[in-house]
VOGU-3710 file (C-alpha; in Angstrom, 3 decimals, decimal comma):
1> xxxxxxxxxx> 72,540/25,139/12,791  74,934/25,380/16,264  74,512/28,977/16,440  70,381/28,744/16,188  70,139/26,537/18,911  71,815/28,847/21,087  69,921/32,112/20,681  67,132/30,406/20,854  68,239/28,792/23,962  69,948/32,287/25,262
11> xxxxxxxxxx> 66,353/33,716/24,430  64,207/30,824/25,766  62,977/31,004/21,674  60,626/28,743/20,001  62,923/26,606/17,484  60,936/26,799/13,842  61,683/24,711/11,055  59,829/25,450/7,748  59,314/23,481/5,021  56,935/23,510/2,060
21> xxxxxxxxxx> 55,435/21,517/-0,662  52,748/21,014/-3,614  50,607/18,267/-5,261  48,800/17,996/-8,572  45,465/16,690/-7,919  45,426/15,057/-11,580  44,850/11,801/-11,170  48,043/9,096/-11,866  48,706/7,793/-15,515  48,063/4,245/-15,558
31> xxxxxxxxxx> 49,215/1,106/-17,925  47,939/-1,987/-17,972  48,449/-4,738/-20,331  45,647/-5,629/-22,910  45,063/-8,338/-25,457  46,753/-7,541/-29,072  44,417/-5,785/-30,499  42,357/-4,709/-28,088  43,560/-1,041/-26,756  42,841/-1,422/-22,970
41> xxxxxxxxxx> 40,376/1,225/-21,367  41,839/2,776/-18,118  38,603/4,356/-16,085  40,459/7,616/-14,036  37,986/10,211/-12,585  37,977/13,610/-13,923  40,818/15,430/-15,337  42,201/17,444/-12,337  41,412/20,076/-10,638  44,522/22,244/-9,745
51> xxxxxxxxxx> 47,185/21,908/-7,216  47,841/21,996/-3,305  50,230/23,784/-1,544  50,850/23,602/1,818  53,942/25,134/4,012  54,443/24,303/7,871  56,096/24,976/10,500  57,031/22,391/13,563  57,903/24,071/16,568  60,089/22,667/19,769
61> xxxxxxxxxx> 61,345/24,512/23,096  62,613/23,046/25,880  60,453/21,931/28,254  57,428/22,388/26,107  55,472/19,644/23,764  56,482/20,027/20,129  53,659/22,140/17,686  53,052/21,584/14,372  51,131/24,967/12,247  50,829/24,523/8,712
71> xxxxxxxxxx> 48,535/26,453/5,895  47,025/24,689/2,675  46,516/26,567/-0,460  44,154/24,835/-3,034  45,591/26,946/-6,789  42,903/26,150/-9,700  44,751/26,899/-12,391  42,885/30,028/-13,326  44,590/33,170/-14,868  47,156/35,005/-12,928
81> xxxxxxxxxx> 46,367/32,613/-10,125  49,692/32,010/-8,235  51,034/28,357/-8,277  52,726/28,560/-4,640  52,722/30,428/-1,263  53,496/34,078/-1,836  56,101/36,464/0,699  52,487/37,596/2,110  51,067/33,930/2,708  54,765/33,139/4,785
91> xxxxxxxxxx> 54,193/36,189/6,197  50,508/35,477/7,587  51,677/31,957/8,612  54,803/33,116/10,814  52,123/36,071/12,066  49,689/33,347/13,070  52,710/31,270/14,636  54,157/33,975/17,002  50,133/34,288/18,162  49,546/30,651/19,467
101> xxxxxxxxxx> 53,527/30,484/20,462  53,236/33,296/22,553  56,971/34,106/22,694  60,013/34,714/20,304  60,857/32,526/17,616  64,182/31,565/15,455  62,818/30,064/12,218  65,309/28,119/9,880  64,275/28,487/5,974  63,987/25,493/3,412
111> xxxxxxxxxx> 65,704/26,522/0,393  62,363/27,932/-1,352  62,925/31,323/-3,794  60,222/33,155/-1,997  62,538/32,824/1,335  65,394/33,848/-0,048  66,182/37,894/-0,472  66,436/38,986/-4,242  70,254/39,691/-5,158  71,556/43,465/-3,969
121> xxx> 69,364/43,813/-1,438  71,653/43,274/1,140  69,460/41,498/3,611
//
């Protein structure tokens, strides 16, 4: 962590933290207690419809005001639909960041699989 503050302060960098996450939109199971007997009737509105995504990226230099960019990804659950952000979707969203930062940038990774390099690659 040390050693990315100072390149980006040797550089006069953008600092870039990245983090991502997902929601179902199902709704939330719900008990509730009923008279014996009587099977109580939960009303929930319909049955879901997919999952969000959304990765961002907050942004600090020194002597600048802190940005936040972020990207949402609504996933429907159709075939061969990808569940989460893709190498190409990270890639658009750190494209999109160097544009409004308008300078270099050292990102530090959450611990996601699509961040990491696939074994023997040597990158």
């Amino acid at each position: 962590m040390a050693g990315g503050k100072t390149v980006a302060a040797q550089r006069q960098a953008w600092l870039v933290f990245e983090d991502e996450a997902g929601q179902t939109l199902r709704p939330p199971k719900a008990r509730i207690w009923g008279r014996r007997g009587h099977t109580p009737v939960v009303p929930v509105t319909g049955k879901g419809s997919g999952r969000v995504s959304i990765a961002g990226l907050t942004c600090y230099r020194r002597g600048q005001r802190s940005r936040l960019i972020y990207r949402t990804i609504v996933h429907r659950g159709r075939k061969n639909e990808r569940r989460s952000f893709s190498e190409r979707d990270y890639i658009t969203l750190l494209d999109a960041a160097h544009q409004q930062l308008d300078g270099p940038i050292v990102c530090v990774w959450g611990n996601c699989e699509t961040c990491r390099a696939p074994s023997g690659t040597g990158a």
